[in-house]
DSSP file (Angstrom, degrees, kcal/mol; ACC not computed):
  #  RESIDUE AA STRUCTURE BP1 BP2  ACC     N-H-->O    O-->H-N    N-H-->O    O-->H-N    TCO  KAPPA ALPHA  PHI   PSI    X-CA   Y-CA   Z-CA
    1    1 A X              0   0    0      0, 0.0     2,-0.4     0, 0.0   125,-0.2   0.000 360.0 360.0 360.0 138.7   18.0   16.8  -24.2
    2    2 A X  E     -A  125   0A   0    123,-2.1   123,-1.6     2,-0.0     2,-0.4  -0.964 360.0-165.4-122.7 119.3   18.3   12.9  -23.9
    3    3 A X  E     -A  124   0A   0     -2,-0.4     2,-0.2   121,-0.2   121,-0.2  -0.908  11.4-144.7-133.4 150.5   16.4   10.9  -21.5
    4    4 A X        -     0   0    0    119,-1.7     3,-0.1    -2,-0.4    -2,-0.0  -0.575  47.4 -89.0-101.2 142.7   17.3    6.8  -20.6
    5    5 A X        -     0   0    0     -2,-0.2   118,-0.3     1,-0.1     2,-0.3   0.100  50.9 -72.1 -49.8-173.9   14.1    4.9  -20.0
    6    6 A X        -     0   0    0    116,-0.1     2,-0.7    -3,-0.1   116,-0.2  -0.400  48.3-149.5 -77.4 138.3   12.3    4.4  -17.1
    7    7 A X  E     -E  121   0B   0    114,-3.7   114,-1.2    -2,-0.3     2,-0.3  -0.917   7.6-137.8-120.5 115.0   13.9    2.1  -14.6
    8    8 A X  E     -E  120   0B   0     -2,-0.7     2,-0.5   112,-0.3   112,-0.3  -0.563   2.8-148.6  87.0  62.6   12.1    0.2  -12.5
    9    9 A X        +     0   0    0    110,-1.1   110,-0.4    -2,-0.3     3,-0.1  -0.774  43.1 139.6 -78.6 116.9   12.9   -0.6   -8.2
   10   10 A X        +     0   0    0     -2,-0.5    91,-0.3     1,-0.3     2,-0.2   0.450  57.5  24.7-122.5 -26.6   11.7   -4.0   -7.7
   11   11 A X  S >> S-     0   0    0      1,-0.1     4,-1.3    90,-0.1     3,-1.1  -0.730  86.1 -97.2-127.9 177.0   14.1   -5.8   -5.4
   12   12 A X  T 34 S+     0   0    0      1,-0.2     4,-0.3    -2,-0.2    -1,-0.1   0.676 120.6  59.4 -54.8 -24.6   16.7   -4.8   -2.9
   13   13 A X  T 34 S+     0   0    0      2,-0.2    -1,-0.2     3,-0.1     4,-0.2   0.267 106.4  50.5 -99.4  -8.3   19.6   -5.0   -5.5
   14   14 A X  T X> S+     0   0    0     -3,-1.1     3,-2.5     2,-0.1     4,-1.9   0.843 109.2  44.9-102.1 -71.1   17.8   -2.4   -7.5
   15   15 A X  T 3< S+     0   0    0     -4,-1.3     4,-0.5     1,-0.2    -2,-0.2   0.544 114.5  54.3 -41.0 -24.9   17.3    0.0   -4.9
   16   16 A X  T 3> S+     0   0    0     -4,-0.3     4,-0.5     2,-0.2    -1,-0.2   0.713 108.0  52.9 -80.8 -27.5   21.3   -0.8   -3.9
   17   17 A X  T <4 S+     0   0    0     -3,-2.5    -2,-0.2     1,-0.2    -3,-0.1   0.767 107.4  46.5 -96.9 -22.1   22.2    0.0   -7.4
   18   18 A X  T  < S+     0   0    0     -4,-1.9    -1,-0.2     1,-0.2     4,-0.2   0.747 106.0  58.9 -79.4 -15.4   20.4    3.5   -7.4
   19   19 A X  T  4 S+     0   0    0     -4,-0.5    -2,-0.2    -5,-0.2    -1,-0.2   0.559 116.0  37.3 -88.1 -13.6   22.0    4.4   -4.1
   20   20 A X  S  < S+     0   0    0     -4,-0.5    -1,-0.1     1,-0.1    -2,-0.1   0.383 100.4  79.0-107.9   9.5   25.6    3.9   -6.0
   21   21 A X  S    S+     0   0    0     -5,-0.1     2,-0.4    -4,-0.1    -2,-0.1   0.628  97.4  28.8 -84.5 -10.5   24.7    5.1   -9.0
   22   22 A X  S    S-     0   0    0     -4,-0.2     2,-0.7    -5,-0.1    -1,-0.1  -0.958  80.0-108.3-145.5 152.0   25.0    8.4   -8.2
   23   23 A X        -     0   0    0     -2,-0.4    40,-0.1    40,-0.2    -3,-0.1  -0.741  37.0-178.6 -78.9 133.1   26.9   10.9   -5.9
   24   24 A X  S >  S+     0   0    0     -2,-0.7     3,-9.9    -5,-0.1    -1,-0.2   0.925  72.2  60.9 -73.7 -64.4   23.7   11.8   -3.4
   25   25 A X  T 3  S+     0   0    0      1,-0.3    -1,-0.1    65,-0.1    -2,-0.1   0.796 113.3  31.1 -44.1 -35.7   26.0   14.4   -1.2
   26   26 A X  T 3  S+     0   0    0     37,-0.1    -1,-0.3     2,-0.0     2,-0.1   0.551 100.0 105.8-109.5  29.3   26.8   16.8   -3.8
   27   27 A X    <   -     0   0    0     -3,-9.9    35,-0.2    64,-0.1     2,-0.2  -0.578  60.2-143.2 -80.3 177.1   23.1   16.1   -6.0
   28   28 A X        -     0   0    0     33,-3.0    33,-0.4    -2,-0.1     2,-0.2  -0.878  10.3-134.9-120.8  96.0   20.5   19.1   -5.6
   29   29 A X        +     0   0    0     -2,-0.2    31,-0.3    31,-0.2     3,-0.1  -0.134  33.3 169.1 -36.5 100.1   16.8   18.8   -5.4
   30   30 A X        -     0   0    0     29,-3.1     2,-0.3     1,-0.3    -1,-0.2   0.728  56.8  -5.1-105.9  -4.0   15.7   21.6   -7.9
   31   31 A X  E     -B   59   0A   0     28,-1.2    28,-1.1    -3,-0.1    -1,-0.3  -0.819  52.8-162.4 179.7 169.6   12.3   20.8   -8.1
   32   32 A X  E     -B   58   0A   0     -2,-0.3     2,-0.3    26,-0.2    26,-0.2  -0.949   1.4-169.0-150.4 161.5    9.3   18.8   -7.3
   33   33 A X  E     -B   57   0A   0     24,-1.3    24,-4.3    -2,-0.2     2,-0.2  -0.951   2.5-168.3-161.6 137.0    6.1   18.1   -8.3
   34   34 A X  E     +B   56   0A   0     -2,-0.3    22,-0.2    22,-0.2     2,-0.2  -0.915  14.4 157.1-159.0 138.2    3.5   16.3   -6.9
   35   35 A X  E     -B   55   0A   0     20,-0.6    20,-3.3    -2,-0.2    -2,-0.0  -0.520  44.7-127.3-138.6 164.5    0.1   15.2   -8.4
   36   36 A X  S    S+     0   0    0     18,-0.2     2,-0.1    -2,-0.2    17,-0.1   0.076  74.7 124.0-128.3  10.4   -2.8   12.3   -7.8
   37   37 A X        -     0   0    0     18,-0.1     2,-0.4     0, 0.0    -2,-0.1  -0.199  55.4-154.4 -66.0 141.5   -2.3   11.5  -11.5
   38   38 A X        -     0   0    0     -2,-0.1     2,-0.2    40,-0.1     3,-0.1  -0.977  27.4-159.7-131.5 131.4   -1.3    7.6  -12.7
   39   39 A X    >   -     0   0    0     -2,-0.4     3,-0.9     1,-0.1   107,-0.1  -0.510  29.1 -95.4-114.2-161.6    0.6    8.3  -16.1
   40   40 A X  T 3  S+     0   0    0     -2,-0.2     2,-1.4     1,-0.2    -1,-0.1   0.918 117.8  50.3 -74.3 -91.5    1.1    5.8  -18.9
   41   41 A X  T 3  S+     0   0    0     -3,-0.1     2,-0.2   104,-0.0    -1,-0.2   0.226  81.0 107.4 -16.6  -7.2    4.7    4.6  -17.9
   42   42 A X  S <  S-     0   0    0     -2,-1.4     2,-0.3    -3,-0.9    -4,-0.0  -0.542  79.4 -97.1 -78.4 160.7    4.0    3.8  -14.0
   43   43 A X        -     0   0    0     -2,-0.2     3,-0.2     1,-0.1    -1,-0.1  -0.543  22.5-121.0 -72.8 151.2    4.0    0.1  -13.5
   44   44 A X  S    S+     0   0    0     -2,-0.3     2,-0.6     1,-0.2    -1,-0.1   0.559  94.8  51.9 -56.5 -33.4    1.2   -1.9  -13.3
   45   45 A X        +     0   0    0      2,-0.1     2,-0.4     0, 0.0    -1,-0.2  -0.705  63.5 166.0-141.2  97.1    1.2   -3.6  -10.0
   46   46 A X        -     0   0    0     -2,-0.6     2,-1.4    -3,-0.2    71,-0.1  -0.937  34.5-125.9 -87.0  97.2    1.5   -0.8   -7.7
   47   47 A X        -     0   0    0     53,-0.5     2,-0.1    -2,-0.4    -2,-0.1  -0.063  38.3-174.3 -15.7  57.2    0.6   -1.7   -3.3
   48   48 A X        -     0   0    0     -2,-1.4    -1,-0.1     1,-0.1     4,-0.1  -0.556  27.9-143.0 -79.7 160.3   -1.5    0.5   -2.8
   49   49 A X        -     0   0    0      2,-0.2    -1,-0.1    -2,-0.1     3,-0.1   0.343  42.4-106.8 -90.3   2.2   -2.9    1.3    0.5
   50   50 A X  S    S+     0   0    0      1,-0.3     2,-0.1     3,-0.0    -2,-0.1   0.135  93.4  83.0 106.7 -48.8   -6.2    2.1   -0.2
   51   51 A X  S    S-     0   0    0     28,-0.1     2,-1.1     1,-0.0    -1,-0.3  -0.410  89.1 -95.0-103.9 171.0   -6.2    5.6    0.4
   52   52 A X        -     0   0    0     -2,-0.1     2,-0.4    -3,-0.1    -1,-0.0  -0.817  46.2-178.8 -97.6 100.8   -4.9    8.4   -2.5
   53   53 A X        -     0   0    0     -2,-1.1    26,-0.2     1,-0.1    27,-0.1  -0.821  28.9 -98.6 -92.4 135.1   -1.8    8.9   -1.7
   54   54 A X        -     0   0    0     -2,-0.4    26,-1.4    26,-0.3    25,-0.4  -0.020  20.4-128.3 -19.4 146.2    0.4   11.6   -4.0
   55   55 A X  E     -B   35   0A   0    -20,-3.3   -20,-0.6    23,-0.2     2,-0.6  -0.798  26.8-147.4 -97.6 153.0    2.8   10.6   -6.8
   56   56 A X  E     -B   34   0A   0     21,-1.5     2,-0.9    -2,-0.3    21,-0.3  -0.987  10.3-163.7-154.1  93.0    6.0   12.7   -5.6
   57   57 A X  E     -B   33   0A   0    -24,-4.3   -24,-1.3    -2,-0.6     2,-0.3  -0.826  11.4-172.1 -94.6 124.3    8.1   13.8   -9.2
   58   58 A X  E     -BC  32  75A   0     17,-3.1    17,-1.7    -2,-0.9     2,-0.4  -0.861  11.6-161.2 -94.3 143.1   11.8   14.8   -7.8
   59   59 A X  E     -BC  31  74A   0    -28,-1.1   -29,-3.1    -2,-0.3   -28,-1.2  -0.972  18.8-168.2-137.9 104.5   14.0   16.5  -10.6
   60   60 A X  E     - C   0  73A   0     13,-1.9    13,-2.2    -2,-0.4     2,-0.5  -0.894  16.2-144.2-106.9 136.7   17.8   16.1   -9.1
   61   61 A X  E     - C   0  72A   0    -33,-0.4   -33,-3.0    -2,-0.3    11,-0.2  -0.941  18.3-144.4-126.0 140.1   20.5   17.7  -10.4
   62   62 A X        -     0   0    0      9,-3.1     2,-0.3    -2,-0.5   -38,-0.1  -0.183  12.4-121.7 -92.0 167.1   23.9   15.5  -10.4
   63   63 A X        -     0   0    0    -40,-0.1     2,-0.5    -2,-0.1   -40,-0.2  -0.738  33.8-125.4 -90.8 143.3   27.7   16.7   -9.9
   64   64 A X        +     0   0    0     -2,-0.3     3,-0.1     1,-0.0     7,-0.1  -0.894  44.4 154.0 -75.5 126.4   30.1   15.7  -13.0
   65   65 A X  S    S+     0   0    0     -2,-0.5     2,-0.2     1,-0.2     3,-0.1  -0.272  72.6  40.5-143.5  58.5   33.2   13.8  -12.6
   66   66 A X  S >  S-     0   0    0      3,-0.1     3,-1.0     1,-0.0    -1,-0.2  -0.681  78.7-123.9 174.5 160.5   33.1   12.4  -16.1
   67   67 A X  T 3  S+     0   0    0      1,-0.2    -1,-0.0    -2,-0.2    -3,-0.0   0.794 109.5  57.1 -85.2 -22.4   32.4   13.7  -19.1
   68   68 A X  T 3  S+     0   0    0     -3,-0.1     2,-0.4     2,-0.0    -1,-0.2   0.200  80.5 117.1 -82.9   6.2   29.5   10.6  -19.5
   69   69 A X    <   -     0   0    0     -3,-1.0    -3,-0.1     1,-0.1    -7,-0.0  -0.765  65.5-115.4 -96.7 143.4   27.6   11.4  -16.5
   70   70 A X        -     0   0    0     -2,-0.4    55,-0.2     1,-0.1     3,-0.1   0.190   9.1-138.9 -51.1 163.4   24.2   12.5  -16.5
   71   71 A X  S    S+     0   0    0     53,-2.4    -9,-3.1     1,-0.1     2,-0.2   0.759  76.1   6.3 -73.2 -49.4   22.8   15.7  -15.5
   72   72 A X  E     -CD  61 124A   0     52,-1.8    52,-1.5   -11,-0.2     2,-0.4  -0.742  54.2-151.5-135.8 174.5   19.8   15.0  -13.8
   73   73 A X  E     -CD  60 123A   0    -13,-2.2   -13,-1.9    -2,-0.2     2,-0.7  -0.996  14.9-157.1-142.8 149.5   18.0   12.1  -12.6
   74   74 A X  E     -C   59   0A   0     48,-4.6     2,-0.3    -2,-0.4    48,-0.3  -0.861  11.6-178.3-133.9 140.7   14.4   12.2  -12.3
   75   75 A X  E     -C   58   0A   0    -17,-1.7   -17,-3.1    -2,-0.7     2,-0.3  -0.818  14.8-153.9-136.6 164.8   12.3   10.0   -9.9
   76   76 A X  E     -F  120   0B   0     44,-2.4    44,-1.1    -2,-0.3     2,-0.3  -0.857  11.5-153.0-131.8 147.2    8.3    9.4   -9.0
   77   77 A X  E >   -F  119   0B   0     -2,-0.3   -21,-1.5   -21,-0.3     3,-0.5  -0.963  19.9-147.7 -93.6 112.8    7.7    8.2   -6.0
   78   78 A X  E 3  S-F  118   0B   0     40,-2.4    40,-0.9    -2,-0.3   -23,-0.2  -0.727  70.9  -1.4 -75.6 119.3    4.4    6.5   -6.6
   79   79 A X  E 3  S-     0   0B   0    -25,-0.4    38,-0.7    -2,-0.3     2,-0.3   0.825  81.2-172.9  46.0  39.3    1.6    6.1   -3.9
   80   80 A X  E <   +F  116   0B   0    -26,-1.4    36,-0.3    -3,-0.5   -26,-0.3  -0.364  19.4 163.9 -42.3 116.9    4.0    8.1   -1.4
   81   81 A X  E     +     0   0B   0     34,-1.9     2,-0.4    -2,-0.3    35,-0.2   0.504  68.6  41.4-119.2 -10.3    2.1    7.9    2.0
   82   82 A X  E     +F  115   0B   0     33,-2.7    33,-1.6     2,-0.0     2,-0.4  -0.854  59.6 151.7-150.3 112.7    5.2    8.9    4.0
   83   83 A X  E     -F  114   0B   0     -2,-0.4     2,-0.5    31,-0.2    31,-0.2  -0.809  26.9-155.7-147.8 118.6    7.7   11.6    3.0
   84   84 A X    >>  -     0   0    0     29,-2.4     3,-6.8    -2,-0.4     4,-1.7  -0.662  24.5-128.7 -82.2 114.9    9.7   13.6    5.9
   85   85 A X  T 34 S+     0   0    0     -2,-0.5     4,-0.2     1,-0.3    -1,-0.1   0.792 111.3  58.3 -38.6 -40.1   10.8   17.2    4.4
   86   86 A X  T 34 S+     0   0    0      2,-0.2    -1,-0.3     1,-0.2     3,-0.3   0.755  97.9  62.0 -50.4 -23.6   14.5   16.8    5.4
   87   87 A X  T X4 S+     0   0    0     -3,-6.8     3,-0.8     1,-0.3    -2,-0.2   0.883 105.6  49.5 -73.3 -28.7   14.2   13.4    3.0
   88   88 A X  T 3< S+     0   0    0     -4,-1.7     3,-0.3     1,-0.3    -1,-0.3   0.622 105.7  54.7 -77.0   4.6   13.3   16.4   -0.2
   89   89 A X  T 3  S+     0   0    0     -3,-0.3    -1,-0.3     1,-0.3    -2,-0.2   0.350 127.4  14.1-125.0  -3.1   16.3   18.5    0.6
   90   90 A X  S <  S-     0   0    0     -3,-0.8     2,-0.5   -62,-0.1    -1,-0.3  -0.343  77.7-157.2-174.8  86.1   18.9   15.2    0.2
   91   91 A X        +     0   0    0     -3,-0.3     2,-0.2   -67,-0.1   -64,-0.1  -0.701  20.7 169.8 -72.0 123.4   17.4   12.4   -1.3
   92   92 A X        -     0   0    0     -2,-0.5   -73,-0.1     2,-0.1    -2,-0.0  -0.719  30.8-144.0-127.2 179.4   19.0    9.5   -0.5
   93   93 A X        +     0   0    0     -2,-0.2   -74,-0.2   -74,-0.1   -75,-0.1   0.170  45.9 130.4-130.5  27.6   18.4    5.8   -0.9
   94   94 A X        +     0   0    0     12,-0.1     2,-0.4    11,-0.1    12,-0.4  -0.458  50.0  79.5 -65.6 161.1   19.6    3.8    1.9
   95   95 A X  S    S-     0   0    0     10,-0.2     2,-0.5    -2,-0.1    10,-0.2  -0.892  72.1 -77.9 138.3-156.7   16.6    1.5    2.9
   96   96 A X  E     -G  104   0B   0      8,-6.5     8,-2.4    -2,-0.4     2,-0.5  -0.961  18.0-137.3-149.6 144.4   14.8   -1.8    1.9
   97   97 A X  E     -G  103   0B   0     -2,-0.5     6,-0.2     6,-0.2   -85,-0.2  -0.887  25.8-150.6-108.7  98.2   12.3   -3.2   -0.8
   98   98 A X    >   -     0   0    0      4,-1.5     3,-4.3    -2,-0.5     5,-0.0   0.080  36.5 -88.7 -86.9 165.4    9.8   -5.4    0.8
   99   99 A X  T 3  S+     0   0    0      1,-0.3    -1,-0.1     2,-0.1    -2,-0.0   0.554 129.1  52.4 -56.0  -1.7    8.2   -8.4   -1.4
  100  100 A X  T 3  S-     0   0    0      2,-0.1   -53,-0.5   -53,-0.1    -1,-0.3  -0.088 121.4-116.0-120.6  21.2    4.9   -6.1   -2.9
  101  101 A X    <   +     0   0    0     -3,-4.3    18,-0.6   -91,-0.3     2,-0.5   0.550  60.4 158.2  43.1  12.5    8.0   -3.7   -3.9
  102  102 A X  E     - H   0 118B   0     16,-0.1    -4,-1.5     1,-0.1     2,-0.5  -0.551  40.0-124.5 -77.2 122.7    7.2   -0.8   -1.8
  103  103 A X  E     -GH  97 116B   0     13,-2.4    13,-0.6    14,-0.7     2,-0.4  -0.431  24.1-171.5 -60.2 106.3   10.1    1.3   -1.1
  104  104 A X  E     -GH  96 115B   0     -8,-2.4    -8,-6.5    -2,-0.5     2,-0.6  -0.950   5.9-169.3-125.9 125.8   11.0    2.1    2.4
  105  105 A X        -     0   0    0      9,-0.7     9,-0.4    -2,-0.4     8,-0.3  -0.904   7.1-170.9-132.3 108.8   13.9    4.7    3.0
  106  106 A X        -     0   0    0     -2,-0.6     6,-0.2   -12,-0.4   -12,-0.1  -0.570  23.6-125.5-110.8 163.4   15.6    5.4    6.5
  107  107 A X        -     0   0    0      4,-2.2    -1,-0.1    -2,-0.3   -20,-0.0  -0.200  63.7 -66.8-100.7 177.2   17.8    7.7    7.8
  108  108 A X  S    S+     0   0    0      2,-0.1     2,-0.2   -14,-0.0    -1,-0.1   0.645 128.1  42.9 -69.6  -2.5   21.0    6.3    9.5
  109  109 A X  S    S-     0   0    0      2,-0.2    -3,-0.0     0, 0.0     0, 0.0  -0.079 115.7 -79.9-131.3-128.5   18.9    4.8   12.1
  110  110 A X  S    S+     0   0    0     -2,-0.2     2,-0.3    -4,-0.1    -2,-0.1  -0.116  87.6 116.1-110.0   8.6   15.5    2.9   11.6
  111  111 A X        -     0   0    0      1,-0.1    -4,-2.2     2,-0.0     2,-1.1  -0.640  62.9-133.2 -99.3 146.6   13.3    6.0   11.3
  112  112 A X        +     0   0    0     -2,-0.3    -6,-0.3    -6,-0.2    -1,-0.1  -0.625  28.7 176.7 -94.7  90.4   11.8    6.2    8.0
  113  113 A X  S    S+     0   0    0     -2,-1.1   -29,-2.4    -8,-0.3     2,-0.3   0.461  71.0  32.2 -69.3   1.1   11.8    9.1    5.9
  114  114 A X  E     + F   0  83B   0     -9,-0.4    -9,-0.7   -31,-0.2     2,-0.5  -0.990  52.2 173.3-153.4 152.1   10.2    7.8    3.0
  115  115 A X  E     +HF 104  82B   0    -33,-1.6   -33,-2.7    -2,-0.3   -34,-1.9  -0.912  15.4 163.8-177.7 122.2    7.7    5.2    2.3
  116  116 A X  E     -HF 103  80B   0    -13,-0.6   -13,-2.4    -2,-0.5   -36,-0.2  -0.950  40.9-132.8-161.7 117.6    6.2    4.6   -1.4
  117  117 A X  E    S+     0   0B   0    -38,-0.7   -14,-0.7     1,-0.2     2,-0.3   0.883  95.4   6.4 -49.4 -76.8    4.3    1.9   -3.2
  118  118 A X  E     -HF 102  78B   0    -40,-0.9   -40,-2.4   -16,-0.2     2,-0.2  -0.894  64.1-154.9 -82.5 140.6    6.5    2.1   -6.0
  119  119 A X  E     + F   0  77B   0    -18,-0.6  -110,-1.1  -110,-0.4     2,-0.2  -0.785  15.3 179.3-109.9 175.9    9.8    3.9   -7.0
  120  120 A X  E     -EF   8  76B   0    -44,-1.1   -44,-2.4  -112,-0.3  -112,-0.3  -0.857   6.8-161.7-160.0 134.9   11.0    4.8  -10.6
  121  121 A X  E     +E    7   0B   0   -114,-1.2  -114,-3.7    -2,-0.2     2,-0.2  -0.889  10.1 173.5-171.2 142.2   13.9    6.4  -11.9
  122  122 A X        -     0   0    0    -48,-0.3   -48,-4.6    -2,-0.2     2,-0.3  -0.892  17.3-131.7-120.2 173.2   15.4    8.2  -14.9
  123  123 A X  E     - D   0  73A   0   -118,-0.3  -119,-1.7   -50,-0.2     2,-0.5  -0.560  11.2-156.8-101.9 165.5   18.1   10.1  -16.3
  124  124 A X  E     -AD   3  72A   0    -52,-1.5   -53,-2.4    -2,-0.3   -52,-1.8  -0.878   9.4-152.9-137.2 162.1   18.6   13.0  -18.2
  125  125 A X  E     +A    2   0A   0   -123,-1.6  -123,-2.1    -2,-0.5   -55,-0.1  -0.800  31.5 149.7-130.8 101.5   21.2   14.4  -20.5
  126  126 A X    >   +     0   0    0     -2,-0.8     3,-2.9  -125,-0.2     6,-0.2  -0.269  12.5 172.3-121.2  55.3   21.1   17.9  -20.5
  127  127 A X  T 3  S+     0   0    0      1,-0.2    -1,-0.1     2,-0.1    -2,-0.0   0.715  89.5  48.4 -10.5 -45.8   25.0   19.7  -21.3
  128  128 A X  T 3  S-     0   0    0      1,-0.1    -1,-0.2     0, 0.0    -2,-0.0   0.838  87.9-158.5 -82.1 -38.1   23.7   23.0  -21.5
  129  129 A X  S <> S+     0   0    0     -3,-2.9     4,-1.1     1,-0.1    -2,-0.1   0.537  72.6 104.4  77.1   5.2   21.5   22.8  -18.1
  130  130 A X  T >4 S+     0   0    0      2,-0.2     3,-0.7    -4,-0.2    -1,-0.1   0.981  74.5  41.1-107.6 -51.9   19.7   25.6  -20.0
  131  131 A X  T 34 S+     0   0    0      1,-0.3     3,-0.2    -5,-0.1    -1,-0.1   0.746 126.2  36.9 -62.9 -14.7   16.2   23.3  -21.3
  132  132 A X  T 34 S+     0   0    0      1,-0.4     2,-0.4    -6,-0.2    -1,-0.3   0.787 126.4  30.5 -99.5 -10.8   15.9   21.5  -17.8
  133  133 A X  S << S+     0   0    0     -4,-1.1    -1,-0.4    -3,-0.7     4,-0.1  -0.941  76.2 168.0-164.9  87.1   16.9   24.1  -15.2
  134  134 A X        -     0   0    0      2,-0.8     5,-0.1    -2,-0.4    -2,-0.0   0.033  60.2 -80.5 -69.3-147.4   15.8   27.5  -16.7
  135  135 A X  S    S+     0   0    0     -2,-0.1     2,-0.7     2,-0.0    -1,-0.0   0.461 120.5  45.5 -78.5 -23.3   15.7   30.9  -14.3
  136  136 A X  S    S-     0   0    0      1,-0.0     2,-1.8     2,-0.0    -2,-0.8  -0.754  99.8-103.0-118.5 164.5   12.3   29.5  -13.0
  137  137 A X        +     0   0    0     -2,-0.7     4,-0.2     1,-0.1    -4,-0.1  -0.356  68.0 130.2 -69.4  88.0   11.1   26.1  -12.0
  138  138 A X     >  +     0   0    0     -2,-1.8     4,-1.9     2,-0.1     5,-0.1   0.185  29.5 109.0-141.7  10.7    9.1   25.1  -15.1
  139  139 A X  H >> S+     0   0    0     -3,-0.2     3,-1.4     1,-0.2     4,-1.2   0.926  82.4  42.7 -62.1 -87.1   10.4   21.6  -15.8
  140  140 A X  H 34 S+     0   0    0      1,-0.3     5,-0.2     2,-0.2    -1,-0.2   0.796 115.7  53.8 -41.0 -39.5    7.2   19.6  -14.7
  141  141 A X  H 34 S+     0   0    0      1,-0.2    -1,-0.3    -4,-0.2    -2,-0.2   0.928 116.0  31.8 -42.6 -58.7    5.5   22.0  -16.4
  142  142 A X  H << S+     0   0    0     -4,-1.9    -2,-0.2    -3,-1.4    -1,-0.2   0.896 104.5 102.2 -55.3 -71.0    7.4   21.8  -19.8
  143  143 A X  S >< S-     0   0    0     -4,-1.2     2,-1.1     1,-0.2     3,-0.5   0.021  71.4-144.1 -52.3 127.7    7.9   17.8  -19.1
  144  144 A X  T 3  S+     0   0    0      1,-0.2    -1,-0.2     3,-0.1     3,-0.2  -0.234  91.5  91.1 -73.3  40.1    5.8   14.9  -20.9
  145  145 A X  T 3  S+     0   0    0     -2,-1.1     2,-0.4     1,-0.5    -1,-0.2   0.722  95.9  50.7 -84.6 -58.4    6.4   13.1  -16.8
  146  146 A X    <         0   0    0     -3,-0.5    -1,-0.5    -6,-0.2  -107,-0.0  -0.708 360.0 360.0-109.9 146.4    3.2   15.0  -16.5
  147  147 A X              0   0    0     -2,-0.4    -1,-0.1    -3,-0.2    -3,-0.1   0.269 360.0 360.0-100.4 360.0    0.3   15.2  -18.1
């Protein structure tokens, strides 16, 4: 298994580039994991609201149409304060990155299904599917995401 660093959303152009980086329609949420936990690798100057919001770990599993494309992607949403259920079952990334870099993500007309002090992203390179996506859900378990 091979995993690309951590990437980062900071600007609009970041957030544009994860929403073409990937096919959305044919990924698959296969699990999620969500914890009150700050791990090493989040960034350092997160909005937060004040209140203890959940960290939100997504584990997406990608379509191939190349022999170089990733398997998975995995993303934190960090200090999630707003996350609509329809949003976990097709995450997608239309939406806008305001100047404190909190993430705001809307359906195809202004209502917002996802709203996060920071987002974060990597991929992972698994051929085999076998070590990320046994028979049960036991990646965050298994994973150094969480501690």
């Amino acid at each position: 298994m091979k995993y690309s660093a951590w990437t980062f959303v900071e600007s609009q152009d970041d957030l544009n580039t994860l929403r073409d980086a990937f096919d959305w329609d044919e990924a698959e949420l296969i699990e999620f994991y969500g914890c009150l936990t700050n791990e090493p690798y989040f960034p350092e100057d997160i909005s937060r609201s004040g209140q203890e919001n959940m960290n939100v770990h997504l584990l997406v599993q990608l379509s191939w149409h190349q022999v170089t494309d990733p398997d998975f992607v995995e993303l934190v949403l960090i200090d999630c304060d707003l996350l609509d259920l329809t949003y976990m079952q097709r995450p997608r990334f239309t939406g806008r990155v305001d100047s404190l870099k909190r993430v705001y993500i809307n359906t195809g007309g202004s209502v917002t299904e996802m709203r996060c002090g920071r987002l974060i992203y990597r991929v992972i390179y698994d051929r085999d599917r076998q070590e990320v996506r046994p028979h049960q859900a036991t990646y965050f378990k298994q994973s150094d995401s969480v501690k």
